[in-house]
N, C-alpha and C positions, 0 to 999 in steps of 0.2 A: 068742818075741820079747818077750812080754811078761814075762817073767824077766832078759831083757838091759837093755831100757831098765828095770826097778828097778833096776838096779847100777849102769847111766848116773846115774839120775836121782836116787840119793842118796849119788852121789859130790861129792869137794867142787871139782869142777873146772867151770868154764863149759861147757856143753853145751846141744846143742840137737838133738833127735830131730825126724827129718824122714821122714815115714812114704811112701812112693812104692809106686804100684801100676800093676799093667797096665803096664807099659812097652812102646811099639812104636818102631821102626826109622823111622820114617815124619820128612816135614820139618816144623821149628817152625811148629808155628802159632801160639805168643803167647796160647791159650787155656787157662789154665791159674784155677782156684779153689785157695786155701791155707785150711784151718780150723783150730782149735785144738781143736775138736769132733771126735769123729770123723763122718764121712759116712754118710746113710745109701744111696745109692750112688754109693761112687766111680766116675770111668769113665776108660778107658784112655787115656795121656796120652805124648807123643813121650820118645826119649831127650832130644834139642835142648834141650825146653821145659822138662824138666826139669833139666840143667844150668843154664841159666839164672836159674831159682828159687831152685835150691843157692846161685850166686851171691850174688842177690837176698839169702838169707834169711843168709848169713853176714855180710854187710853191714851188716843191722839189728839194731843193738843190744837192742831189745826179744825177739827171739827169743831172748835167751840165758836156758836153763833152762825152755824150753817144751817143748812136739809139736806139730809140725804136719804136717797131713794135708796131700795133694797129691793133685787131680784135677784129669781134665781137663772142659775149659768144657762146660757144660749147653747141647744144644742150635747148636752154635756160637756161645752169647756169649761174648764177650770176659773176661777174669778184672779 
């Protein structure tokens, strides 16, 4: 992975690396944390909540040419 995003990431095209992990079957819950950091532990986060991020972060201008990490919420807070 880290061999792909260098060749993403000094390409000269808009992009934005979007790091997802744990993925389960389970329904949104809206708890969801984005870093630019990596985590130091991520935790398992819905398919639902994570398309909606996907969303979320294609939207925003500011993620073009970043990483962002995706967990899910600490605890049941809210992201």
């Amino acid at each position: 992975m880290a061999e792909l995003e260098q060749v993403v990431s000094s390409s000269d095209l808009d992009w934005t690396i979007v790091r997802l992990n744990r993925l389960n079957d389970g329904p949104a819950t809206g708890r969801l944390r984005t870093s630019r950091v990596v985590l130091a532990t991520p935790r398992a986060h819905t398919r639902a909540d994570a398309a909606t991020t996907l969303l979320d972060i294609v939207e925003d201008s500011a993620s073009v040419r970043t990483a962002i990490n995706v967990s899910g919420g600490a605890h049941g807070a809210a992201a």
